[in-house]
C-alpha positions in Angstrom: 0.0 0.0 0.0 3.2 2.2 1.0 4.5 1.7 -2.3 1.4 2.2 -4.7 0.5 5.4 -2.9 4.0 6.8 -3.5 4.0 5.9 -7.3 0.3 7.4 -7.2 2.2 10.5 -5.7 4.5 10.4 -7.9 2.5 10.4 -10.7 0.1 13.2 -9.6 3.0 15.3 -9.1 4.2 14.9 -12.5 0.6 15.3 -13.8 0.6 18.6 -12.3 3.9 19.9 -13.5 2.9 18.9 -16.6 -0.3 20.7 -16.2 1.6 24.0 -14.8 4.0 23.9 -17.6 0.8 23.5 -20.5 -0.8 27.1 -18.5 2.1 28.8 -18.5 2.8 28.2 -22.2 -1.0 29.1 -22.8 -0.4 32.4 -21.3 2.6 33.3 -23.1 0.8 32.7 -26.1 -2.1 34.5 -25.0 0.4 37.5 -24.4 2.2 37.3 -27.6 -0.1 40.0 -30.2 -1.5 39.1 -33.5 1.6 39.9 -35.3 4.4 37.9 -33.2 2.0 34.4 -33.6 2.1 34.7 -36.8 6.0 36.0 -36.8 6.8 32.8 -34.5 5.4 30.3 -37.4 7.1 32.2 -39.7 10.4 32.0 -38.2 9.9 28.3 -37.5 9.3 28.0 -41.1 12.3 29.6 -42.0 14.2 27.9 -39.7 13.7 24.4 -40.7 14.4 25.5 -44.5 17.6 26.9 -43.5 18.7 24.0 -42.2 18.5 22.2 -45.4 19.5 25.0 -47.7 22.7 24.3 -48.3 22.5 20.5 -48.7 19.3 20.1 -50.2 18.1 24.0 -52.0 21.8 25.2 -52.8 20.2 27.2 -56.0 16.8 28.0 -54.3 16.1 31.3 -53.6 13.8 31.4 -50.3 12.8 34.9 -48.8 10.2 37.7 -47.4 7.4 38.8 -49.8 8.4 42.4 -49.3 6.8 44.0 -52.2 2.9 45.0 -52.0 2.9 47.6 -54.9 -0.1 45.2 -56.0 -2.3 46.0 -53.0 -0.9 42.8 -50.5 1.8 40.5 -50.6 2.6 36.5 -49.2 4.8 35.9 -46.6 7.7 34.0 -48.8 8.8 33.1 -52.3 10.4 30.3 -52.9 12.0 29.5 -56.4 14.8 27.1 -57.4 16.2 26.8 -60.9 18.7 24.4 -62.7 22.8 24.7 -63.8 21.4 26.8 -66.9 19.0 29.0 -65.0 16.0 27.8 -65.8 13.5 27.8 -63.1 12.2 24.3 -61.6 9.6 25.1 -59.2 8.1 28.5 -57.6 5.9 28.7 -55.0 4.3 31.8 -53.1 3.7 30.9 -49.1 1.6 32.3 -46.8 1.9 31.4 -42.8 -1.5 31.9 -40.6 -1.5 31.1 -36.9 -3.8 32.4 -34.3 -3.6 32.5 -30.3 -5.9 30.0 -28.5 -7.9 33.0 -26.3 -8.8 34.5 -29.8 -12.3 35.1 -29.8 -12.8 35.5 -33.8 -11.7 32.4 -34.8 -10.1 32.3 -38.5 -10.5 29.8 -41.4 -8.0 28.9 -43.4 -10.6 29.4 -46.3 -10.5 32.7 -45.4 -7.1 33.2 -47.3 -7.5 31.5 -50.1 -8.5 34.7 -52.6 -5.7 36.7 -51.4 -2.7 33.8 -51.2 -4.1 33.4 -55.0 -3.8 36.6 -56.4 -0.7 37.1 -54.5 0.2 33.7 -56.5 -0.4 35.0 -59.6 0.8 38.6 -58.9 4.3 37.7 -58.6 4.4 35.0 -61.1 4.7 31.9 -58.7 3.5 28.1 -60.2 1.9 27.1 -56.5 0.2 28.5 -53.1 0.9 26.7 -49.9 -0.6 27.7 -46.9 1.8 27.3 -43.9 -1.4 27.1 -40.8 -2.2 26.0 -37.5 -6.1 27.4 -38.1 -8.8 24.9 -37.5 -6.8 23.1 -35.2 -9.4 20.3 -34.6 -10.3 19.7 -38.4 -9.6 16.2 -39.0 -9.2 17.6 -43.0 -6.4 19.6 -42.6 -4.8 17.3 -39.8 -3.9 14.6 -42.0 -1.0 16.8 -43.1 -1.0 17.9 -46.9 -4.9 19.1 -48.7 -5.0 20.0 -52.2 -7.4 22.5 -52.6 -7.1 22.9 -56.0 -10.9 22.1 -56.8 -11.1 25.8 -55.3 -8.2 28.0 -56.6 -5.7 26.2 -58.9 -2.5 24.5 -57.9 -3.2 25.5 -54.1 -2.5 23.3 -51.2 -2.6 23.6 -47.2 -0.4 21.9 -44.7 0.4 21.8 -41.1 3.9 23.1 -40.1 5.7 19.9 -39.6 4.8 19.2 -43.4 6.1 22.3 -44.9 9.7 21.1 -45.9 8.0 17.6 -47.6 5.4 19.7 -49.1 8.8 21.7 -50.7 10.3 18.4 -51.7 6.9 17.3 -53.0 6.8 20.4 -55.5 10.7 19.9 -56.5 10.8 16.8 -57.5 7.2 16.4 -58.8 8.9 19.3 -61.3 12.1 18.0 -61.9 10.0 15.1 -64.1 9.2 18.1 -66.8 12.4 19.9 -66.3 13.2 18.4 -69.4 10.0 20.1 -71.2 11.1 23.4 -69.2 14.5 23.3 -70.8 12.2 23.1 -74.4 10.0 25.4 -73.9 12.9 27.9 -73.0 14.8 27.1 -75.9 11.7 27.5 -78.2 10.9 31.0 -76.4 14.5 32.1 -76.9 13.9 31.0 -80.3 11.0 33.0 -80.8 12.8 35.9 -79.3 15.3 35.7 -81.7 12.5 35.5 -84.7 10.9 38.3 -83.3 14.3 40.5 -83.1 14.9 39.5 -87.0 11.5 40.4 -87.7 11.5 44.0 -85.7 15.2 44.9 -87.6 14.0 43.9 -90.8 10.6 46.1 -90.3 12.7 49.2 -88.9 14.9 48.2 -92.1 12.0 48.4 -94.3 10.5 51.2 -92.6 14.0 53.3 -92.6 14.2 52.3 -96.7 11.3 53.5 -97.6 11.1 56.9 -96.2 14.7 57.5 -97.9 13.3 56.2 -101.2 10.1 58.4 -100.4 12.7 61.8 -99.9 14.7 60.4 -102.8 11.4 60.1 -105.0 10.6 63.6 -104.2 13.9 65.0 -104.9 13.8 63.0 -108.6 10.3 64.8 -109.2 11.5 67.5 -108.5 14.4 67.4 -110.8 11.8 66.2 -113.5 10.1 69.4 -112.7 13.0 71.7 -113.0 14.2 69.7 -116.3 10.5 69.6 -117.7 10.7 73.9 -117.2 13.8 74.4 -118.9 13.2 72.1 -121.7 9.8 74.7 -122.3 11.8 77.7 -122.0 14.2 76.1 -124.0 11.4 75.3 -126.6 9.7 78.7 -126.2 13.1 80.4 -127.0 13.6 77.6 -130.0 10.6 78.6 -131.8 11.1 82.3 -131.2 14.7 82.1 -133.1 12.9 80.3 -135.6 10.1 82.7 -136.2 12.7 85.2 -136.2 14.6 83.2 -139.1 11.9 82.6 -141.0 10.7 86.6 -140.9 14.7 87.5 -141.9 14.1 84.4 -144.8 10.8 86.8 -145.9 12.7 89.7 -145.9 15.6 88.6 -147.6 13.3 86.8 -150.6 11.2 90.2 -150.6 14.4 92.1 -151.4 16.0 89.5 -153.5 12.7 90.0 -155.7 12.9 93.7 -156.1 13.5 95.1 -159.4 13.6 98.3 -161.3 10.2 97.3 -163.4 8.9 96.8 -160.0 10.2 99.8 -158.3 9.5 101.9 -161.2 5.5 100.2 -162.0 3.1 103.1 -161.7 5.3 105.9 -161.2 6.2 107.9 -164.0 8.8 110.2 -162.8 11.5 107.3 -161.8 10.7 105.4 -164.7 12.0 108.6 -166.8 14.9 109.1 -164.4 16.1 105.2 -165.3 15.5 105.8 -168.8 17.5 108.7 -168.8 20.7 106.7 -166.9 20.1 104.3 -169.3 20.9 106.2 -172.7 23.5 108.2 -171.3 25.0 104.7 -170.4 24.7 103.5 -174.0 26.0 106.6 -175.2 29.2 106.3 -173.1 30.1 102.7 -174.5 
């Protein structure tokens, strides 16, 4: 009897150490504000990722949301990428937790709109939500949901399944890595087309305003020569009249004789008479 009542004792004072220790965590919590719950979940997330970072994400790039120029912003990005740069996997995460005296308790459907425009916003392939809301749902207990029936490529997970759901992601992608490399190649490709195409446009476009000027400037000179060959033709046919009324003339005087000058007057045709015999009488 001595020595059950002792390990009773025993027991019921580990019970209630146990018991002390579970309140006095309770009221820490309930201390902590909004903002350092949910910072405490998000250090323990980043915690645990950088204790695999260099052996397991030595190319993944893994921090802070920080820009909300769209109106709101996740909590991280993560993104890892091959030897050649081309990205793997991306995924934006959010972190909810909530102290147990809260009185308005949250759902984790509550975040789903905003963790998927903040998805989409900065280009990321998946949403994970990091959350210790609903923490007597048997759903989101089992570890990993896919709520992708609701918002696409979306999943939720408890804490202690945040680096699996990583490795999950990673790997699932590295099986169309190869694809990624192709479709890469065939953008750069395209890039390339489309640079050819844009030069050889500005080429065209640059050709045919100089052969535009140019044709002006010939048109022009058509002009000017089409002026010059009138004046030209205008002075032509005046030399010619001119030649043809000093041709008129010259005929005219070629034609003129004494009969004619002397025809119907009298007087000078008694003057020539007159030169005449005194030239006879001479020879």
């Amino acid at each position: 009897q001595l020595a059950e009542k002792s390990l009773k004792d025993r027991y019921e004072a580990q019970l209630k150490d146990r018991d002390d220790q579970i309140e006095r965590l309770r009221d820490m919590k309930a201390r902590l504000s909004t903002k350092m719950v949910g910072e405490t979940l998000e250090q323990h997330c980043e915690t645990e990722f950088n204790r695999l970072r260099a052996t397991a994400f030595a190319r993944a790039y893994f921090e802070k949301d920080n820009d909300a120029s769209g109106g709101s912003k996740g909590d991280y990005i993560f993104r890892d990428h091959d030897d050649q740069g081309t990205e793997i996997v991306s995924i934006m995460f959010e972190m909810k937790n909530e102290a147990d005296t809260t009185a308005t308790k949250k759902r984790n459907e509550d975040f789903f709109r905003e963790l998927d425009k903040d998805r989409q916003a900065k280009g990321c392939e998946y949403a994970v939500l990091v959350s210790l809301l609903e923490a007597d749902s048997e759903l989101y207990n089992t570890g990993i949901v896919d709520v992708s029936y609701r918002y696409p490529k979306m999943y939720v997970v408890r804490p202690q399944f945040f680096i699996p759901m990583i490795t999950l992601l990673r790997n699932a992608a590295m099986n169309s890595l190869q694809y990624k490399n192709e479709l890469a190649l065939v953008k750069a490709q395209n890039i390339d087309i489309t640079n050819f195409e844009s030069k050889l446009e500005a080429f065209k476009t640059g050709f045919e305003r100089n052969y535009e000027l140019a044709s002006r400037q010939f048109t022009k000179a058509i002009d000017e020569i089409d002026k010059s060959i009138d004046h030209l033709q205008k002075t032509k046919d005046a030399l010619l009249s001119a030649d043809r009324n000093l041709r008129l003339a010259n005929n005219k005087a070629q034609d003129v004789t004494i009969k004619k000058l002397t025809h119907g007057n009298p007087t000078m045709k008694a003057k020539f008479a007159e030169i005449e015999i005194s030239e006879d009488s001479v020879d």
